[in-house]
PAGUBA-208622 format. One record per residue (C-alpha): residue number from 0; residue in three letters; x, y, z. Coordinates in Angstrom, 3 decimals. Example, Ala and Ser with C-alpha at 12.3 -4.5 7.8 and 13.67 -1.06 7.14 Angstrom:
<node 0 ALA <12.300 -4.500 7.800>>
<node 1 SER <13.670 -1.060 7.140>>
***
This chain:
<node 0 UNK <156.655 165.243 218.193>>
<node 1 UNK <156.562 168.624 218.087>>
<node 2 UNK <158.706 171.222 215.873>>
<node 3 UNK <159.715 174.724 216.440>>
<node 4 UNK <157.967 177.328 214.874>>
<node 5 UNK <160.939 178.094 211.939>>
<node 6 UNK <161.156 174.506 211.273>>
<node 7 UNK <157.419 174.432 210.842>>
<node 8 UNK <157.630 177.752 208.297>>
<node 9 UNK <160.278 176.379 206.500>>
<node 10 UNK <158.806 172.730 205.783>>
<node 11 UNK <155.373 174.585 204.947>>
<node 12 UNK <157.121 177.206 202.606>>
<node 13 UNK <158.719 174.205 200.372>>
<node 14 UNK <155.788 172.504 200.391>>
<node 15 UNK <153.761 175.736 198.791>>
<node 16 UNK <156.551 176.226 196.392>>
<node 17 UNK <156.646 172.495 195.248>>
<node 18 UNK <152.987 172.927 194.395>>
<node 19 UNK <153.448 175.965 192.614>>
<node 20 UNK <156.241 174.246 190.638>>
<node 21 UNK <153.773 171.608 189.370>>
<node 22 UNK <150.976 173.907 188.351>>
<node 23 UNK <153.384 175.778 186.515>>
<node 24 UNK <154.775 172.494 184.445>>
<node 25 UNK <151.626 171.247 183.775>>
<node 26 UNK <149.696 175.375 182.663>>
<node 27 UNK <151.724 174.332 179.149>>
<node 28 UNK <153.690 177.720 179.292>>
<node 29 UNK <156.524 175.777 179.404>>
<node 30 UNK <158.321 176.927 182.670>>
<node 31 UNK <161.206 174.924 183.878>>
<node 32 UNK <160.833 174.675 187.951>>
<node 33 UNK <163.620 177.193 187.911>>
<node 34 UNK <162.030 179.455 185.744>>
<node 35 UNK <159.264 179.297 188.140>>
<node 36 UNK <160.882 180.255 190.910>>
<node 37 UNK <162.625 183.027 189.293>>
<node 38 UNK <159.056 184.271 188.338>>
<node 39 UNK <157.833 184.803 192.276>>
<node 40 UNK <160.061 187.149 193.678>>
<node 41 UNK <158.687 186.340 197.076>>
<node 42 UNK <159.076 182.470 196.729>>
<node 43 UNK <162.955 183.555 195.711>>
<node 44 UNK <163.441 185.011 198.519>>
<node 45 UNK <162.247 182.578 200.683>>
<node 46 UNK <164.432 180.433 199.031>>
<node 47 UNK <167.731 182.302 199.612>>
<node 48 UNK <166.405 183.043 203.252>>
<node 49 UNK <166.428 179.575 204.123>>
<node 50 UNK <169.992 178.833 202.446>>
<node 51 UNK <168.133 175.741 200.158>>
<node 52 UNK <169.788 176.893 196.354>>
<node 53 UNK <169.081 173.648 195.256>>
<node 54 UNK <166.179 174.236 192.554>>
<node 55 UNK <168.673 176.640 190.761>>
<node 56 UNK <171.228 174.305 190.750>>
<node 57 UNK <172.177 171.740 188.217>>
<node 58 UNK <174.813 168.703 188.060>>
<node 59 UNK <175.934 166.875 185.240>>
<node 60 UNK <176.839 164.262 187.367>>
<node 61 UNK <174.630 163.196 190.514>>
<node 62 UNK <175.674 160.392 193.294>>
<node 63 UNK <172.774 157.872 194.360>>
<node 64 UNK <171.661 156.533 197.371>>
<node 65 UNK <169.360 154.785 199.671>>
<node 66 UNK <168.170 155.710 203.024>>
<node 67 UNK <168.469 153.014 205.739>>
<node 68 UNK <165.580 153.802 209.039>>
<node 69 UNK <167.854 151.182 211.205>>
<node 70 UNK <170.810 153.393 210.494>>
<node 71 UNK <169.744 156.802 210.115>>
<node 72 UNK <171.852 157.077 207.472>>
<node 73 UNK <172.079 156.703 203.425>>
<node 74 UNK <174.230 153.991 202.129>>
<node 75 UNK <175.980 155.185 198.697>>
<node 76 UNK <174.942 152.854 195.728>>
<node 77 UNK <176.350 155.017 193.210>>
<node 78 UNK <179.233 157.339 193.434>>
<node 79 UNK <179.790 160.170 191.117>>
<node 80 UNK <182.819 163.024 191.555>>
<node 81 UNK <185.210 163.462 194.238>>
<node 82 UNK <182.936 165.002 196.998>>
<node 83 UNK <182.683 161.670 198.541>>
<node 84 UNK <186.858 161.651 199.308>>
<node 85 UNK <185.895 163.825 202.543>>
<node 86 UNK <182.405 162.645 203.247>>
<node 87 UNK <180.773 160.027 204.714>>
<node 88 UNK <181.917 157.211 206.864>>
<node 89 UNK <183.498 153.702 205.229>>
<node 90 UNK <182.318 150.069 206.760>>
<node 91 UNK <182.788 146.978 204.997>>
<node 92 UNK <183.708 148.603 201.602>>
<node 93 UNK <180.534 150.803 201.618>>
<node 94 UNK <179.832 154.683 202.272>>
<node 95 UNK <177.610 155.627 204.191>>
<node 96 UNK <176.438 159.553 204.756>>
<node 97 UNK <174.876 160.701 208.131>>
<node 98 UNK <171.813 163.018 207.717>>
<node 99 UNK <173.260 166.392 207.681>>
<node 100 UNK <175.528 165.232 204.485>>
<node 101 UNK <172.340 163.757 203.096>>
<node 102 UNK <170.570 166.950 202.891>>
<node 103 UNK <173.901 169.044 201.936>>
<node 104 UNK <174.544 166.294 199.398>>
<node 105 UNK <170.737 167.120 198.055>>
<node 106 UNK <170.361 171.104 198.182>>
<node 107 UNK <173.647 171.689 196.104>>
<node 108 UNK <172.474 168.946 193.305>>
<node 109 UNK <175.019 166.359 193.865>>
<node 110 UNK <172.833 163.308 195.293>>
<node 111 UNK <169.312 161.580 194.793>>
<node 112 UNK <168.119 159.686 197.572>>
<node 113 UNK <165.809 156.832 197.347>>
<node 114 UNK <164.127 154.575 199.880>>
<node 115 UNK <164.959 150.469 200.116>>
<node 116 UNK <161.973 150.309 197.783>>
<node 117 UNK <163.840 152.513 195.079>>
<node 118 UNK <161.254 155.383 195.419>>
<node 119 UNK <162.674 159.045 195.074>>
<node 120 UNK <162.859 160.835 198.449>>
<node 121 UNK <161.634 164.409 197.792>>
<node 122 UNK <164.478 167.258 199.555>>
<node 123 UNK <160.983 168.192 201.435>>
<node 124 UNK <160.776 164.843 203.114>>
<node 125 UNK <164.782 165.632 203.041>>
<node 126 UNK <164.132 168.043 205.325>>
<node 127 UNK <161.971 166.293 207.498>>
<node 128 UNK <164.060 164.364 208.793>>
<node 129 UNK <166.597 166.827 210.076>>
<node 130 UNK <163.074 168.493 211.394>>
<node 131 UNK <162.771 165.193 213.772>>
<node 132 UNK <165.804 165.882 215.330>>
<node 133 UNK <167.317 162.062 215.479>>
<node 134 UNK <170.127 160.181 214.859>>
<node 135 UNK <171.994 163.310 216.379>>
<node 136 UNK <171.359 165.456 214.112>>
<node 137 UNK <169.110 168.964 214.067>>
<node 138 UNK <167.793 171.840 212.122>>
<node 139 UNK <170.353 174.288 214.299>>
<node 140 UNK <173.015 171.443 213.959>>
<node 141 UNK <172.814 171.288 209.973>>
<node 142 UNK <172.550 175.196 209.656>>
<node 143 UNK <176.585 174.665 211.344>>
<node 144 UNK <177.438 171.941 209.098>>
<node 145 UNK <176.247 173.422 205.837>>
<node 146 UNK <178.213 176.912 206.758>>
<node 147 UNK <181.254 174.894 207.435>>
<node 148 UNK <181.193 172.852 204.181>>
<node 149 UNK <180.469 175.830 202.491>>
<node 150 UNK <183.623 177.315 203.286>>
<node 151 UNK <185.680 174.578 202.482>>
<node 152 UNK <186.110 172.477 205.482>>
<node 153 UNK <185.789 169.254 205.799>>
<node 154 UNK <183.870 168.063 208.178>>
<node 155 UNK <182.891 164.815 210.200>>
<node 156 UNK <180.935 163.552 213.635>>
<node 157 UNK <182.633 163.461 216.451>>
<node 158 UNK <183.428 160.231 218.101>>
<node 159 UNK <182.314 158.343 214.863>>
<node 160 UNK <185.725 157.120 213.150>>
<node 161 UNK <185.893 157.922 209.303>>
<node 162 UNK <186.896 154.355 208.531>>
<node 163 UNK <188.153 150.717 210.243>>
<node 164 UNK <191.438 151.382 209.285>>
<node 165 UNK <191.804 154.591 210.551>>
<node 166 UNK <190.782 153.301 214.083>>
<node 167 UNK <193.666 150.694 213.525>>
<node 168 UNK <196.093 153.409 212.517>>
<node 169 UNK <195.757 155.031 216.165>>
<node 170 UNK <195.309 152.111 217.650>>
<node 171 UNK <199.117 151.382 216.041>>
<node 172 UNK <200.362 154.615 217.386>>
<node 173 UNK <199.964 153.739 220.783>>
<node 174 UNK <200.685 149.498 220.683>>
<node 175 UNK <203.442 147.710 219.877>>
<node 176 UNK <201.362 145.231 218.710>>
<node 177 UNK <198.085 144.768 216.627>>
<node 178 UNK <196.268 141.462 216.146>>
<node 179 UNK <194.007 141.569 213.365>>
<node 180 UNK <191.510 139.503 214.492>>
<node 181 UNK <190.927 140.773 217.666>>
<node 182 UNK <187.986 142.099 219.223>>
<node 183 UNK <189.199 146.175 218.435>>
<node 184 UNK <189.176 145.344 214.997>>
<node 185 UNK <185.671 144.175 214.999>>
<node 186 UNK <183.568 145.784 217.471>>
<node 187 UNK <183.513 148.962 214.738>>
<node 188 UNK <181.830 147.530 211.957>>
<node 189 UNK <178.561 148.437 210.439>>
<node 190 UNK <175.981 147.406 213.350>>
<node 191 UNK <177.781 149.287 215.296>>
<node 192 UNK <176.924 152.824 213.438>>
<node 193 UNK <173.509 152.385 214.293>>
<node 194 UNK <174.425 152.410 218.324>>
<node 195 UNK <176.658 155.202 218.095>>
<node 196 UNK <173.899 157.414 216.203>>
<node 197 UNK <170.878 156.501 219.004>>
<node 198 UNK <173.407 157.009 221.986>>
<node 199 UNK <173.929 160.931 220.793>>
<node 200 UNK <171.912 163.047 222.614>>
<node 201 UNK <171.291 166.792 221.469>>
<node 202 UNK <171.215 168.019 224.663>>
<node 203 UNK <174.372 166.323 225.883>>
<node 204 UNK <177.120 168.399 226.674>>
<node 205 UNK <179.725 167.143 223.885>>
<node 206 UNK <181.502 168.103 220.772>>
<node 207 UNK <178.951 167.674 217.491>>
<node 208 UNK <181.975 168.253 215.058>>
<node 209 UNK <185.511 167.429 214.377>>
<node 210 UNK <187.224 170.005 211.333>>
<node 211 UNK <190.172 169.649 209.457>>
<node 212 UNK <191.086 172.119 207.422>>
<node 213 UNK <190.820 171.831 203.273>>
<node 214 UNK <193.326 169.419 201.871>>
<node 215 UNK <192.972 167.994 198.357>>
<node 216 UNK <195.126 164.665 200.146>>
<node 217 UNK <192.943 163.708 202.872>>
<node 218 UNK <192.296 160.427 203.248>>
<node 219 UNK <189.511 158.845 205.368>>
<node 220 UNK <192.168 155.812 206.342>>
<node 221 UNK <194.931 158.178 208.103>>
<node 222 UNK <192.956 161.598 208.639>>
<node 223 UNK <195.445 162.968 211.385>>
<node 224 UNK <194.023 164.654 214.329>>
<node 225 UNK <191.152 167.361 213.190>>
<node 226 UNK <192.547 170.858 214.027>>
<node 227 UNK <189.288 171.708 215.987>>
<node 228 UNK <186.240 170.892 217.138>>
<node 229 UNK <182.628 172.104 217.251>>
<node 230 UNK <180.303 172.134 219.829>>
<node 231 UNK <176.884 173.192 219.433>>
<node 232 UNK <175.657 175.487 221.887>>
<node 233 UNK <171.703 176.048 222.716>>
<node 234 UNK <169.756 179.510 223.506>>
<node 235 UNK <172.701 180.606 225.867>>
<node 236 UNK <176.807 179.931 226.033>>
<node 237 UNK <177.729 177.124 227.794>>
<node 238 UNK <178.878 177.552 231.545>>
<node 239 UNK <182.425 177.442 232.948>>
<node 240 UNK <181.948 173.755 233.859>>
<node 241 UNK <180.675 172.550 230.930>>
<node 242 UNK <183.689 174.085 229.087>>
<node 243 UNK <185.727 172.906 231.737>>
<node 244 UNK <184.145 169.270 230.347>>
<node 245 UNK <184.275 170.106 226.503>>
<node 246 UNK <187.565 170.551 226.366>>
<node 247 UNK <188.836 167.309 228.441>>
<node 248 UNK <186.889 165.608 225.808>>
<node 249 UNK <188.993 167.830 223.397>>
<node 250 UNK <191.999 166.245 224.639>>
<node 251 UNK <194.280 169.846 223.690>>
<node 252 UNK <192.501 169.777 220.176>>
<node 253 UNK <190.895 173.566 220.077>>
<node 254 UNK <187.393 173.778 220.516>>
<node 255 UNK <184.865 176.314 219.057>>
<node 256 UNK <181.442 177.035 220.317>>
<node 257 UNK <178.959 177.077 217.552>>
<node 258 UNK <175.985 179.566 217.397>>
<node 259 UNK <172.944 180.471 215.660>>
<node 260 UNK <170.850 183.449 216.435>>
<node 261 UNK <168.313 185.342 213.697>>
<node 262 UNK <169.635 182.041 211.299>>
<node 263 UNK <173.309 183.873 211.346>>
<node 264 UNK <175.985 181.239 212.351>>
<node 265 UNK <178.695 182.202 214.715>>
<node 266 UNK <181.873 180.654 215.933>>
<node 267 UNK <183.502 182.146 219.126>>
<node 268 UNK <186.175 180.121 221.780>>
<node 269 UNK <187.440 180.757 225.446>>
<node 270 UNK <191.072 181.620 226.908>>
<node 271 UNK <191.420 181.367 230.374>>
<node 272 UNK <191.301 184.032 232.762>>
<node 273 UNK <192.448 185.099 236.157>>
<node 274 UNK <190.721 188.066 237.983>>
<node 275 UNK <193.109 189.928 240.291>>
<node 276 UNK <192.695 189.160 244.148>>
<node 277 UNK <191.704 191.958 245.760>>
<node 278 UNK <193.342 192.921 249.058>>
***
């Protein structure tokens, strides 16, 4: 597999500055890894270039979890704070957090994540995996999210339904009737996470992200129809007929265009147009 030249910088550049962090704490000058940082003015600077604040940020109280291969996810074993009211997806009582809230959850402090054998994952082999570009999710694709969460939206996958019950909930609004043990009740449960995640492509034309605005009330059962969605566009804009195909999909939700260029993040959107005939 091959990764683009940024990606490739980026992993090598934490990699150098992990090192440097350890010879520092073990020269006996007594350095915290902070401290260190703060002492290479060029390492800083990579640091603030790549938007990772995470070694100069400390929580008093950190979330736990493991990360599940199958799933391509992390499955929250303990839960700390409130950040977890408005992220990550609920199946059979548990949370689970798709990649890109993995590695958000682990540059601002607020989660360790471990493998199923209880070893620390590092936030370099954190990064990694957004690097591989699977389970739907890429380096361009997390630069979006990250921006987004960073100004207080909350933020989800599209097509991937925050909870069971919320799926029942519209399912309600447009039935008389709902049986609770049938087949639409079921056919959303955990094994079926790990489908939805291999069937996204990242160069499908399709919305990456639903948005709702902050709320303090939002609840994953009943989260209301998102009041836009994201889609992330490539190396150029997409054409009229792909638009033309994002926003059926948008079903009269609005939809943004998401773009990255020099690592600055963008958001821009389409009105329609008539030219004037000419005679």
């Amino acid at each position: 597999m091959e990764f683009s030249q940024d990606t490739t910088e980026f992993v090598s550049n934490i990699c150098r500055m992990e090192a440097a962090e350890e010879w520092s704490s073990s020269s006996g000058e007594g350095l915290s890894n902070s401290e260190a940082c703060l002492e290479d003015s060029k390492d800083e600077e990579l640091f603030y270039e790549m938007g990772s604040l995470s070694k100069l940020q400390f929580r008093k109280d950190v979330s736990k979890a493991c990360w599940i291969d199958e799933m391509g996810m992390a499955e929250l074993l303990e839960r700390k704070g409130s950040l977890f009211n408005s992220m990550g997806i609920i199946r059979n009582g548990k949370i689970y957090c798709s990649t890109e809230e993995t590695l958000f959850l682990a540059e601002i402090g607020a989660l360790l994540l471990v493998d199923e054998n209880h070893t620390t994952i590092s936030l370099k082999d954190i990064y990694k995996k957004v690097a591989e570009g699977k389970n739907g999710c890429c380096w361009e694709g997390f630069k979006i999210y990250r921006h987004l969460k960073s100004l207080g939206y909350i933020v989800g996958r599209h097509g991937i339904p925050w909870s069971l019950k919320s799926v029942q909930s519209s399912l309600m609004r447009h039935e008389d009737t709902f049986d609770e043990n049938s087949s639409s009740k079921t056919a959303l449960d955990r094994s079926t996470i790990v489908p939805l995640l291999k069937d996204l492509h990242l160069t499908e034309v399709k919305p990456t992200f639903e948005l709702y605005l902050p709320n303090s009330r939002f609840r994953k059962t009943s989260p209301g129809d998102p009041s836009f969605v994201v889609y992330l566009a490539g190396g150029h804009p997409p054409s009229r007929l792909e638009i033309e195909v994002l926003e059926k999909q948008c079903k009269g939700i609005p939809l943004k265009v998401g773009h990255i260029d020099h690592g600055r993040v963008s958001f821009f959107s389409f009105d329609k147009a008539e030219l004037p005939v000419l005679p």
